[in-house]
C-alpha distance (Angstrom), angle and dihedral (degrees) to the residues before:
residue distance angle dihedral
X1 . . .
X2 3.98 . .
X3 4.29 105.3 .
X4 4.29 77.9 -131.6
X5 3.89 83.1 54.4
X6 3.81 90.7 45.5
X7 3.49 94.8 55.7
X8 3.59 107.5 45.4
X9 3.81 86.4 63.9
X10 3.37 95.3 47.4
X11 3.80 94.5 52.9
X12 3.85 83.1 50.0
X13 3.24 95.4 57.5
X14 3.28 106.6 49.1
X15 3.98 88.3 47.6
X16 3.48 84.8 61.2
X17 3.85 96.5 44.6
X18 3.75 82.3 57.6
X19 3.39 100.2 57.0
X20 3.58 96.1 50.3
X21 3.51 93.3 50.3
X22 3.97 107.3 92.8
X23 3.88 112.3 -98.3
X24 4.02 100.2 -121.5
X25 3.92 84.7 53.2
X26 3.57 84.5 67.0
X27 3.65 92.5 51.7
X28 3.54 128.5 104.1
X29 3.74 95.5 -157.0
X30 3.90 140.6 39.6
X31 3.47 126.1 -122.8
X32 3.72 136.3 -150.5
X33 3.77 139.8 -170.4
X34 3.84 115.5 -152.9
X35 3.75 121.3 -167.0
X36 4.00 125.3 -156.0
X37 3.59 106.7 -95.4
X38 3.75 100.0 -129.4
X39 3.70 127.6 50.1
X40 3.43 129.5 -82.4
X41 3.77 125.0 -121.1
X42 4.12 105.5 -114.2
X43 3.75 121.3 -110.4
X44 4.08 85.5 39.6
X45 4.09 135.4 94.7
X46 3.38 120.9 -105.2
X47 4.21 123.6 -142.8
X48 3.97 114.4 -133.5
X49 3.76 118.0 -179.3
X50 3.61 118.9 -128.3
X51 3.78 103.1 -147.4
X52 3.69 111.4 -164.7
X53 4.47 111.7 -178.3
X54 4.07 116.5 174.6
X55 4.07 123.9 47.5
X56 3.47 101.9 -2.2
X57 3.77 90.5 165.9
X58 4.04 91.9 108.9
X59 3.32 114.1 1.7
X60 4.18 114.9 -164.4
X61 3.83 116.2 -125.6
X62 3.88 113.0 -87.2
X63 3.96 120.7 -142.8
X64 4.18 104.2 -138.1
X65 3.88 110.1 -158.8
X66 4.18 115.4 -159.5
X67 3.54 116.8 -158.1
X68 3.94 118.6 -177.8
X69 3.31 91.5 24.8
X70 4.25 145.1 17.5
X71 3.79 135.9 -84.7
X72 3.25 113.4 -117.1
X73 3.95 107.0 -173.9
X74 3.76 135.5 -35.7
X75 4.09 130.8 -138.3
X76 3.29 110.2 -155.0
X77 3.57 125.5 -127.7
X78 3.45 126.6 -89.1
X79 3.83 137.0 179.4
X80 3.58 109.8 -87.9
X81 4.40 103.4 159.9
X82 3.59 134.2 11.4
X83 4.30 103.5 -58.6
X84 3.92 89.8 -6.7
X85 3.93 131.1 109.9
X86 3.21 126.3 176.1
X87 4.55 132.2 -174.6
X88 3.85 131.7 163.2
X89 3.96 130.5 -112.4
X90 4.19 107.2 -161.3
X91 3.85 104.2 -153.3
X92 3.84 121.1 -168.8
X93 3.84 135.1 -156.8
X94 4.17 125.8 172.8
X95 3.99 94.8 -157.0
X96 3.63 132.5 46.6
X97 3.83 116.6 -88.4
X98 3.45 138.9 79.6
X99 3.46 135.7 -48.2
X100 4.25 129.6 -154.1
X101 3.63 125.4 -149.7
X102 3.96 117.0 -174.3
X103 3.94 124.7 -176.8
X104 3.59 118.3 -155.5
X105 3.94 144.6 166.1
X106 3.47 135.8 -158.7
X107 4.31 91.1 -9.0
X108 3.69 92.7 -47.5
X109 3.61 127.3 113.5
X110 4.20 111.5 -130.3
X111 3.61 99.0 174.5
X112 4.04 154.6 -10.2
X113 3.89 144.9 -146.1
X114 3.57 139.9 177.6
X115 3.23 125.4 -148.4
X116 3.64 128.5 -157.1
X117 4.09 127.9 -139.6
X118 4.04 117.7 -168.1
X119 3.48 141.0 166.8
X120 3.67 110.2 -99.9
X121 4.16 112.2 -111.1
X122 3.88 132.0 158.0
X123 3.56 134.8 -134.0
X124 3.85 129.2 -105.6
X125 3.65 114.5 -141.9
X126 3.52 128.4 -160.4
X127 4.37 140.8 -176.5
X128 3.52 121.1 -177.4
X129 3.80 118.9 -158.6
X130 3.91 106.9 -152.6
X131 3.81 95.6 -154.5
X132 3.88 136.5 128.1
X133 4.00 114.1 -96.6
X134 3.94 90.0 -85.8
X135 3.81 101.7 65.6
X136 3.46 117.5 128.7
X137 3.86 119.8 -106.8
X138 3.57 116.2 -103.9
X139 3.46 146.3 -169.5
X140 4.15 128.2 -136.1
X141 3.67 135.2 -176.0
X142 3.90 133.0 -148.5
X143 3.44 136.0 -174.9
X144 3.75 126.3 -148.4
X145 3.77 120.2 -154.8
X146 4.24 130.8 172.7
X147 3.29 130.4 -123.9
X148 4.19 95.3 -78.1
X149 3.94 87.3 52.9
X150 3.78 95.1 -98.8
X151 3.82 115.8 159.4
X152 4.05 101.3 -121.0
X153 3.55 103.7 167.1
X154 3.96 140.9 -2.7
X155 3.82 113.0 -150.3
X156 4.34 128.3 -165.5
X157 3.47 114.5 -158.9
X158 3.87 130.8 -176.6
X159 3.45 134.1 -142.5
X160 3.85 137.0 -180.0
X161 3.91 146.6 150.0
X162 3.00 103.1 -77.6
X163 3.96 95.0 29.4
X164 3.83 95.7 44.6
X165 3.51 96.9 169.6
X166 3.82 127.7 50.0
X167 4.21 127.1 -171.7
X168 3.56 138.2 -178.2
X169 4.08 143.2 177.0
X170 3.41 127.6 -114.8
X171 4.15 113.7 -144.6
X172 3.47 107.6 -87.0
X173 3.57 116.8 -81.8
X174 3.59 148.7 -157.1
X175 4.20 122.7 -98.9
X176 3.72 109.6 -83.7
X177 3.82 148.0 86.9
X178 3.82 121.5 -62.5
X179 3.49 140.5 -179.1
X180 3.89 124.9 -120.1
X181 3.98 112.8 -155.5
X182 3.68 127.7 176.5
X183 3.20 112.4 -144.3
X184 4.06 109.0 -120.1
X185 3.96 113.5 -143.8
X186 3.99 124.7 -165.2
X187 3.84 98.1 -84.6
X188 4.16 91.9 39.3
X189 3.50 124.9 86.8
X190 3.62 147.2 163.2
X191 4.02 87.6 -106.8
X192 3.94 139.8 10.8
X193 3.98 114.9 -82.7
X194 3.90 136.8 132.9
X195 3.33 109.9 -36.3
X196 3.80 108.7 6.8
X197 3.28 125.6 120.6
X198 4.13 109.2 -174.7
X199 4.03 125.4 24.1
X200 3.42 125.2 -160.5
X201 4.08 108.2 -130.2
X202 3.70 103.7 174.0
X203 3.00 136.0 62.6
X204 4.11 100.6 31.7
X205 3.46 120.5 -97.1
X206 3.96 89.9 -7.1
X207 3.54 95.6 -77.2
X208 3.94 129.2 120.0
X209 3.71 120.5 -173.4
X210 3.73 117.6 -150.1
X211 3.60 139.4 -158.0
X212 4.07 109.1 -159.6
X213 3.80 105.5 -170.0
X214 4.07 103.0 171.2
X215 3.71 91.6 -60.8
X216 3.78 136.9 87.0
X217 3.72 105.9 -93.8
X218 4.11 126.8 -173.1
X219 3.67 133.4 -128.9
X220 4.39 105.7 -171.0
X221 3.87 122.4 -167.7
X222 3.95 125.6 -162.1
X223 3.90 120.3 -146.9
X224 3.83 127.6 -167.8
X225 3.81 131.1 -178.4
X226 3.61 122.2 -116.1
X227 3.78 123.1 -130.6
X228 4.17 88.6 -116.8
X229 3.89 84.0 71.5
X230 3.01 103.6 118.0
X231 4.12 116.4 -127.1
X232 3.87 101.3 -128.3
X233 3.97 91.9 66.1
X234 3.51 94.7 92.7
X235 3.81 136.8 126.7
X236 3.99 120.4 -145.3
X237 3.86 104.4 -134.8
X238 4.00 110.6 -128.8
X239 3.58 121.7 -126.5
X240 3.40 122.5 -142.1
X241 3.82 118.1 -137.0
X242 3.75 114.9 -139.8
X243 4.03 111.2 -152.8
X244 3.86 103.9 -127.9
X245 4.27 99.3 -130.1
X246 3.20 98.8 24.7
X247 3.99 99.1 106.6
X248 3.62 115.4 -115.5
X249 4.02 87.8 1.6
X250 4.16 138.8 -96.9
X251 3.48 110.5 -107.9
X252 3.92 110.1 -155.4
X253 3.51 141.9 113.6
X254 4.38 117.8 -75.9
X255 3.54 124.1 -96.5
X256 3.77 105.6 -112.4
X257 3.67 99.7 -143.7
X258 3.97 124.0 170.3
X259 3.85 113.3 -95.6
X260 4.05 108.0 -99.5
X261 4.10 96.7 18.2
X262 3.60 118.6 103.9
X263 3.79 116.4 -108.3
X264 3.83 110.3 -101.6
X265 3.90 91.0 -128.4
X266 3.94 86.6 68.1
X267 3.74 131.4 97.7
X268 4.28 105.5 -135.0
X269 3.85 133.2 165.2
X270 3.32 141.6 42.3
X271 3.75 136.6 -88.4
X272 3.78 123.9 -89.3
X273 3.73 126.9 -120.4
X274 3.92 119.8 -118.7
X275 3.68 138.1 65.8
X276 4.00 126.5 -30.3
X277 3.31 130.3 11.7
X278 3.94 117.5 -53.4
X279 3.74 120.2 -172.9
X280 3.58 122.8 -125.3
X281 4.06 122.5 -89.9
X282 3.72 101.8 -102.4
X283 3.63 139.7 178.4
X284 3.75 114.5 7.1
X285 3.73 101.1 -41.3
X286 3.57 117.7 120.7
X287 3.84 119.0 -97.8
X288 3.92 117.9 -83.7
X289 3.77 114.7 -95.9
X290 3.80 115.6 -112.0
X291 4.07 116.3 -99.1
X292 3.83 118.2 -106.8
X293 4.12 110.4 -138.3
X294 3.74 91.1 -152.4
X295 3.81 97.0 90.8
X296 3.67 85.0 49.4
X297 3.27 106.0 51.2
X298 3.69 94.1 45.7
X299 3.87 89.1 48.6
X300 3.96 81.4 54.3
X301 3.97 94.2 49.0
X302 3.78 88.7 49.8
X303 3.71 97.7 48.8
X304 4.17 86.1 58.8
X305 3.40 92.0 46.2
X306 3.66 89.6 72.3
X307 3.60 109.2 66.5
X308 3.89 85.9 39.4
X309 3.49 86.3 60.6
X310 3.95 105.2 49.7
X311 4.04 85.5 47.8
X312 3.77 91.7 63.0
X313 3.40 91.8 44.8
X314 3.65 100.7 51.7
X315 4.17 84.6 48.0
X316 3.96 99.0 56.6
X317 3.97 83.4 45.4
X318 4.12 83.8 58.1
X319 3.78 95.6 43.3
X320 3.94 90.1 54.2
X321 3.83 97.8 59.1
């Protein structure tokens, strides 16, 4: 066989030995596609990282496929360490579900992610102090993290005697699985010892996990004083006084009025003889005096005096002419 003959159909057969050899064993470099860890609110776009490690020198152009939902624009990948690239694919779906984002090159699939759509919903959080109706009020903080560790929302709830259990929202959030934390000061613990007042018995170690799937979920805590409490933190619990007669009720604290004196918000006594109109003694002041006429009467005597006066005048003027 001619050596021109001989390598022709070596040339073809190593062509074809290429292109039965899978694609990303051709490749110089690895990729990866890296969804966001919680769920996206439907109706927006979604940002998966295109992680590229290997020869990133010149990268060829990849082909990204959506199924479940569109493509809405692509970065492409540029160097952003030593042998690493990274760009962003923004993938949209209008309804809740799940969306798929492949990456391939030349026919051969490099890498997959699936993103998740959900309804938005918020978490309910709960503590329940199990003490008597004089334990002090109290306040306790939890964090709220998703599924990549994120902190998502910090929550302060109060609790009391008379209000022994306190609860609180978190924003509203996107479908996924998050991580309730109380918050554990210096004199709370997970269990009774020297020096703490409160443990936290339920859930374990302080922590509830959550899985929010487009509807309000709940994440309840149980708190129990320790026997180093000490006895004078307490709270007295008002009671409300309810005014019988008063249609649905006042609600206020009593009037603390002497025994035997009348309250001031009462109308006593009796009216006073003399001219005008006098009010009535009320309230606790001591009854009004009654009127002497003498200034009157002598007010009246010099009020006639007057025109008794300016006749005599006008007579001695008479006599003189």
């Amino acid at each position: 066989m001619k050596p021109a003959r001989l390598s022709a159909l070596l040339g073809a057969f190593l062509l074809a030995l290429a292109a039965a050899l899978p694609a990303a064993a051709q490749q110089s470099f690895t990729v990866f596609a890296i969804a966001p860890a919680a769920a996206q609110d439907p109706g927006t776009s979604a940002a998966v990282t295109i992680r590229i490690q290997g020869q990133v020198a010149a990268l060829p152009g990849f082909v990204y496929d959506v199924q479940g939902g569109t493509l809405e624009g692509v970065l492409a990948p540029v160097p952003v360490a030593a042998n690493t690239a990274e760009g962003t694919v923004f993938v949209r779906r209008e309804t809740p579900g799940t969306a798929r984002l492949t990456v391939s090159f030349a026919g051969q699939q490099l890498a997959a992610a699936d993103i998740a759509f959900g309804a938005a919903a918020s978490i309910r959080v709960t503590a329940t102090l199990e003490a008597g109706p004089d334990a002090a009020a109290r306040t306790w903080r939890y964090e709220v993290r998703n599924a990549a560790g994120a902190l998502v929302a910090t929550l302060q709830l109060s609790t009391s005697g008379d209000a022994p259990t306190g609860a609180a929202l978190t924003p509203a959030l996107p479908a996924g699985t998050y991580t309730v934390t109380q918050v554990l000061g210096a004199d709370t613990a997970l269990a009774c010892g020297p020096g703490v007042f409160y443990a936290v018995t339920s859930p374990a170690g302080a922590v509830a996990v959550v899985e929010l799937a487009g509807a309000a979920a709940e994440a309840a805590f149980t708190i129990v004083p320790c026997p180093d409490l000490p006895s004078g933190v307490d709270v007295l619990i008002p009671v409300d006084t309810i005014v019988p007669g008063a249609g649905s009720g006042i609600v206020g604290e009593p009037a603390l009025v002497p025994p035997g004196e009348t309250p001031i918000n009462q109308v006593a006594g009796a009216r006073q003889p003399g001219p005008g109109v006098l009010p009535p003694a009320a309230g606790n002041s001591p009854a009004a005096a009654p009127l002497d006429p003498a200034p009157w009467l002598a007010l009246a005597g010099l009020v006639l005096l007057i025109p008794g006066a300016g006749v005599l005048a006008a007579a001695a003027i008479r006599h003189r002419r």
